[in-house]
C-alpha positions as semicolon CSV with decimal commas, in nm:
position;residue;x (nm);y (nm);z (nm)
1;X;4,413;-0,209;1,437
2;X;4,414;-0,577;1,559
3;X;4,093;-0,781;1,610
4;X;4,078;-1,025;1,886
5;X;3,820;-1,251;1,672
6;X;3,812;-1,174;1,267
7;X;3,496;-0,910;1,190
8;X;3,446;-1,016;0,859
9;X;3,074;-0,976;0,841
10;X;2,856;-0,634;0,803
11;X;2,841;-0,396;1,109
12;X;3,118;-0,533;1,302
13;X;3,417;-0,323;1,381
14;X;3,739;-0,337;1,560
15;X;3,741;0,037;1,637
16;X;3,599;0,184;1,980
17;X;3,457;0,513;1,764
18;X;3,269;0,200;1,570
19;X;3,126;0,019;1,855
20;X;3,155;0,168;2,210
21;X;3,412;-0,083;2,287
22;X;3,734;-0,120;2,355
23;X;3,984;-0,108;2,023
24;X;4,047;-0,440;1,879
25;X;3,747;-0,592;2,059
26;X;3,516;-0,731;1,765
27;X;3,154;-0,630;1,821
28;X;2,857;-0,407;1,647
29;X;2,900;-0,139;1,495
30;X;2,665;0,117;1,695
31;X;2,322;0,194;1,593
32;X;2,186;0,411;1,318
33;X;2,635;0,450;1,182
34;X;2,755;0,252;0,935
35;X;3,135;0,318;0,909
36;X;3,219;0,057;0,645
37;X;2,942;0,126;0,440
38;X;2,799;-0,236;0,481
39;X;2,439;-0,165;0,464
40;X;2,237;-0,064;0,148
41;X;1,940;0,204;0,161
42;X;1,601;0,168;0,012
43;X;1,250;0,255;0,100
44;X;1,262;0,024;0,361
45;X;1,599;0,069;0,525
46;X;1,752;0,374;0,599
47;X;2,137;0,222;0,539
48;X;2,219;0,216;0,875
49;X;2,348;-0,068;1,106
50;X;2,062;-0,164;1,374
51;X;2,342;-0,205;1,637
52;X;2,295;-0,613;1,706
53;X;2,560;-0,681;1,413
54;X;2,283;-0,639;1,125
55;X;2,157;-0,375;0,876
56;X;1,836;-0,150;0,981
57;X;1,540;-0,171;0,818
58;X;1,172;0,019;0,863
59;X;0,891;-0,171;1,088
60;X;0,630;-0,304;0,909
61;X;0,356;-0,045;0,948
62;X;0,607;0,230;0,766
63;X;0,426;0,358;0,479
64;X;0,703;0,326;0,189
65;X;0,442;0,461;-0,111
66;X;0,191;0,664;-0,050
67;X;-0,144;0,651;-0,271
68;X;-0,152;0,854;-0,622
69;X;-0,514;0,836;-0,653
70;X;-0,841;0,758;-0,535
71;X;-0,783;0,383;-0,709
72;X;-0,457;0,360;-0,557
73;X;-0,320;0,214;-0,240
74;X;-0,041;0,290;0,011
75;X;0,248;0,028;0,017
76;X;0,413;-0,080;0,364
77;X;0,704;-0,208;0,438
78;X;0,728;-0,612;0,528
79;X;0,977;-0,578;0,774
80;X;1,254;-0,816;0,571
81;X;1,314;-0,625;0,263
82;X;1,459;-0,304;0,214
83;X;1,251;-0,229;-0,071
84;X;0,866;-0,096;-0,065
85;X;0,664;-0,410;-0,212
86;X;0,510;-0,395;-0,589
87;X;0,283;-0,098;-0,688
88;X;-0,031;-0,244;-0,664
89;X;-0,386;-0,033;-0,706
90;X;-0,733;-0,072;-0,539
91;X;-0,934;-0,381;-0,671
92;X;-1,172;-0,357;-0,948
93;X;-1,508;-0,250;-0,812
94;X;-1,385;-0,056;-0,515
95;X;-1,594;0,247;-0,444
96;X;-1,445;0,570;-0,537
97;X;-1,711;0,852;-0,512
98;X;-2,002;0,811;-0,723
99;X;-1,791;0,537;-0,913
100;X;-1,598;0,219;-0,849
101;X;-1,258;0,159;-0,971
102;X;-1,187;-0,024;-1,226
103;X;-0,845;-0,214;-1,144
104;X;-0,598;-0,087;-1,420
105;X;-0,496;0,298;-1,334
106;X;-0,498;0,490;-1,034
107;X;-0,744;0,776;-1,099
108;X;-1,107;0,712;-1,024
109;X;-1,328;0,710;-1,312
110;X;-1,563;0,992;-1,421
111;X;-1,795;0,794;-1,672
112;X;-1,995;0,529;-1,688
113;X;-2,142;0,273;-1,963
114;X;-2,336;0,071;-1,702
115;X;-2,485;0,011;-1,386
116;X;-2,184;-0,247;-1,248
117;X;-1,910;0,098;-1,303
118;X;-2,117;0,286;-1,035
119;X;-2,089;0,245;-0,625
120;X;-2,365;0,093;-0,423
121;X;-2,720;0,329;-0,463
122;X;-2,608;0,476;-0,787
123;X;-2,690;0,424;-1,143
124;X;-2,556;0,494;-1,493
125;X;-2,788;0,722;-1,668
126;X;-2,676;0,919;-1,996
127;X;-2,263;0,872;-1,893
128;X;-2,266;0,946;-1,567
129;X;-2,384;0,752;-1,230
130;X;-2,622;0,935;-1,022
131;X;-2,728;0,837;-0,659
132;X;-3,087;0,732;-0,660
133;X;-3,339;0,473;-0,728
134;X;-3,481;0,427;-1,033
135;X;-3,880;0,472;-1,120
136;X;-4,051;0,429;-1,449
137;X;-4,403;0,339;-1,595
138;X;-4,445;0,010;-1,731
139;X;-4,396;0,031;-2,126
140;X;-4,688;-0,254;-2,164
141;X;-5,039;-0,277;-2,064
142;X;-5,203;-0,509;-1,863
143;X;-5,570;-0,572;-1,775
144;X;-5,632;-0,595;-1,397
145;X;-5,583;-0,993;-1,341
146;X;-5,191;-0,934;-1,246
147;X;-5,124;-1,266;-1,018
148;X;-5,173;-1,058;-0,752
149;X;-4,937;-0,817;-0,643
150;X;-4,655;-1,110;-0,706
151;X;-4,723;-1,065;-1,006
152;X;-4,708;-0,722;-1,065
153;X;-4,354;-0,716;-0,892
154;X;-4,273;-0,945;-1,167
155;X;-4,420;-0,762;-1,411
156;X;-4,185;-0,458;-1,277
157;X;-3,880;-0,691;-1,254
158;X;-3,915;-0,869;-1,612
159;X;-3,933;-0,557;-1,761
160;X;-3,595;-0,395;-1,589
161;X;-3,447;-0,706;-1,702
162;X;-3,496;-0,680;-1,998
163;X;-3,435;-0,290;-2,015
164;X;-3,084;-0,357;-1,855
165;X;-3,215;-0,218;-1,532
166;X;-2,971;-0,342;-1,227
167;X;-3,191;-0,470;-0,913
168;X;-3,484;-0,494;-0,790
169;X;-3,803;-0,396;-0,883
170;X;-4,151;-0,354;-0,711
171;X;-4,492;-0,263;-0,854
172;X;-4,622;0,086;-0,667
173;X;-4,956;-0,140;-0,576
174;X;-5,153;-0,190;-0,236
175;X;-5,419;-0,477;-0,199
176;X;-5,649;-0,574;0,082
177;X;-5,401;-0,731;0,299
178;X;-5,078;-0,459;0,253
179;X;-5,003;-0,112;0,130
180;X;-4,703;0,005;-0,099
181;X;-4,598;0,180;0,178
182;X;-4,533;-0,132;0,406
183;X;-4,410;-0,384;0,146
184;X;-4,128;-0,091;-0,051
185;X;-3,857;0,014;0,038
186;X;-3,905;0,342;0,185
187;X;-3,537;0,473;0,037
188;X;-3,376;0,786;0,164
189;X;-3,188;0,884;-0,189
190;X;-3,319;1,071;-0,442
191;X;-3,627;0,829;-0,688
192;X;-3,507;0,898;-1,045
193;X;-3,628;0,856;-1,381
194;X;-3,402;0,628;-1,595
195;X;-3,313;0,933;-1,769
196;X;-3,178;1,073;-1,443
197;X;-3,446;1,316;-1,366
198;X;-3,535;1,348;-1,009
199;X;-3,911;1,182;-0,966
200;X;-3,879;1,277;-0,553
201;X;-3,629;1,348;-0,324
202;X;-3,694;1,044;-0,108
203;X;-3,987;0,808;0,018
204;X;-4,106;1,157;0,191
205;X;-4,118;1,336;-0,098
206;X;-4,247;1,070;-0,294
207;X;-4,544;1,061;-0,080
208;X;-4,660;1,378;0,006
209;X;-4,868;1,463;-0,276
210;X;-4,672;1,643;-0,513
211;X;-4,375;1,499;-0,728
212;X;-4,118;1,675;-0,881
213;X;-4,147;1,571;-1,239
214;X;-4,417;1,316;-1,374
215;X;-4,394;0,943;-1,346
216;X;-4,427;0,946;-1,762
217;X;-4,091;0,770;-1,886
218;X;-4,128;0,393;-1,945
219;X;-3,804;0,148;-1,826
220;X;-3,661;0,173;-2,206
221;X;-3,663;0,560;-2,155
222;X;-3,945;0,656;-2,370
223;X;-4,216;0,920;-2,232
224;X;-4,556;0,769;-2,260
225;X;-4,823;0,994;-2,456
226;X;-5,121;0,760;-2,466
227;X;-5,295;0,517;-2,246
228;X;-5,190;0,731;-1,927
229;X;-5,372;0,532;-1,621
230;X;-5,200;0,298;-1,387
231;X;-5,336;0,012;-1,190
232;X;-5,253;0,105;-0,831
233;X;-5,508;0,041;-0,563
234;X;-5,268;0,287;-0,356
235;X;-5,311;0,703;-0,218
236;X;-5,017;0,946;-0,333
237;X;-4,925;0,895;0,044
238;X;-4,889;0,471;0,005
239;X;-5,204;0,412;0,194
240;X;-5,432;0,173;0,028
241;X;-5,713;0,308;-0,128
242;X;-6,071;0,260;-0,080
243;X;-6,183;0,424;-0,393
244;X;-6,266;0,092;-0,528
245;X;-6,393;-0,200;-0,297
246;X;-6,180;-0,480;-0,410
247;X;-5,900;-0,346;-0,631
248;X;-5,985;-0,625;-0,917
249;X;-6,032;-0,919;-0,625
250;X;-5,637;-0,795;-0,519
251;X;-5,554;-0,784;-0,876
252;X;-5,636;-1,126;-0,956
253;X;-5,990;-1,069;-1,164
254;X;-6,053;-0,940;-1,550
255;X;-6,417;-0,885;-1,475
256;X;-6,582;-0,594;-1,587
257;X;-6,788;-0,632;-1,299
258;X;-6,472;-0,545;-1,069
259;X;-6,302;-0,221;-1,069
260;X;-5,946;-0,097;-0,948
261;X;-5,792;0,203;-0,823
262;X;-5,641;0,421;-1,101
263;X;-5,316;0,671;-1,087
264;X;-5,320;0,886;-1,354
265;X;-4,938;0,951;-1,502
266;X;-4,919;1,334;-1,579
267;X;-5,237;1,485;-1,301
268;X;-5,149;1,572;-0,957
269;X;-5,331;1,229;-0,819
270;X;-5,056;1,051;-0,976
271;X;-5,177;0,754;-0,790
272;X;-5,516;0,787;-0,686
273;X;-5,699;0,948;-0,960
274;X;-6,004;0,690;-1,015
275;X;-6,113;0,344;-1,090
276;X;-6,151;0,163;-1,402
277;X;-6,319;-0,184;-1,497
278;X;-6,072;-0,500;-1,433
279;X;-6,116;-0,579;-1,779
280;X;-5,954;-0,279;-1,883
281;X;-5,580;-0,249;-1,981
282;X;-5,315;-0,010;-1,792
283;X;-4,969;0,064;-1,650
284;X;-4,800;-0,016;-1,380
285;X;-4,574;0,224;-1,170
286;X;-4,247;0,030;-1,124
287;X;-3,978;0,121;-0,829
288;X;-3,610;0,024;-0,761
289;X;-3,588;-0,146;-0,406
């Protein structure tokens, strides 16, 4: 057959069948044929002609690789290649499930060797990272001239630091001006031990009298077995207490003329249990924030 003009580029043809036209007029070939073969397939083109003179290829939302794991992503097509782009997997630190990804395979992970491997509200605790806050007693003793309750949060937060504890860290302490239960966090996850033990379901639980296992295990993960009082000023409910009438002059006085509210670590009046002389030395109940 005889061309009018030369078709010497891909998805022209000559041929009516071809193009719709008239034989020997030179236009495109029709779309989604390819009668001369001109027009490679891939995951982003189909091989077809597009049926303007040019080779099909897949819109750029087409999904051309689908995900093979909770670390991996879906590939698209870019609209100018025919091939699906490069095989590339969720960043490192991506939340997968209790875990985050870690950037080098697909699969999510199922351990953990430290806090920054688990997702948001979740910490590593003996391999694997549980949802929850952590709780512990303070492993040192401290007479009842804190700083104030400033300085019983730091108290709590030098000695998670130190521990390798991720976060932030409160004292469980009320003075005259605020309660625990106005100035923490009130969470809705599970408080834990740093062993993983559940210490309360939630802020609720935490405060309604009863926990589920004793505030006894210090920040390092050691269950205390002497010197079992706390310095609290604070009700099992988060309510200040008025056991004592100044709560070591808000936990700023060493005087054994001054006395502070007292939680005692393994009775049921975990926080509230009595008062003690300010020149006395006890624990402190740290929480997670």
């Amino acid at each position: 057959m005889c061309c009018t003009t030369a078709c010497a580029v891909a998805c022209l043809s000559c041929l009516a069948v071809d193009n719709s036209d008239a034989d020997g007029e030179c236009s495109s070939v029709i779309a989604g044929s390819d009668p001369g073969n001109d027009c490679e397939a891939g995951a982003c083109a189909p091989g077809n002609c597009n049926g303007d003179g040019g080779c099909e290829l897949e819109g750029v939302a087409t999904e051309c690789r689908a995900a093979s794991g909770a670390c991996d992503v879906a590939e698209f097509c870019d609209g100018t290649s025919i091939a699906c782009g490069i095989d590339a997997l969720a960043n490192a630190g991506t939340a997968c499930g209790s875990y985050v990804c870690d950037g080098a395979v697909a699969a999510c992970p199922t351990s953990c060797a430290q806090d920054l491997e688990c997702a948001p509200d979740h910490f590593c605790a003996d391999g694997s990272c549980l949802l929850g806050k952590r709780a512990f007693v303070s492993s040192t003793v401290q007479n009842g001239n804190l700083g104030g309750l400033v300085g019983a949060d730091a108290t709590c937060q030098n000695l998670a630091a130190a521990a390798g504890l991720s976060g932030q860290f409160r004292a469980h302490m009320s003075d005259s001006t605020v309660n625990a239960a106005a100035r923490l966090t009130q969470a809705a996850i599970p408080y834990r031990l740093v062993t993983g033990t559940i210490v309360a379901d939630n802020w609720a639980d935490l405060t309604d009298g009863s926990l589920d296992t004793n505030l006894s295990v210090t920040e390092q993960g050691n269950t205390v077995s002497n010197n079992v009082f706390t310095w609290t000023g604070t009700n099992e409910n988060g309510t200040l207490s008025t056991m004592s009438t100044n709560n070591c002059l808000d936990w700023q006085s060493a005087a054994n003329a001054n006395s502070g509210v007292s939680g005692f670590i393994t009775n049921a009046a975990w926080a509230a249990f009595g008062v003690g002389q300010c020149n006395g030395s006890r624990r402190l109940y740290c929480l997670q924030q």
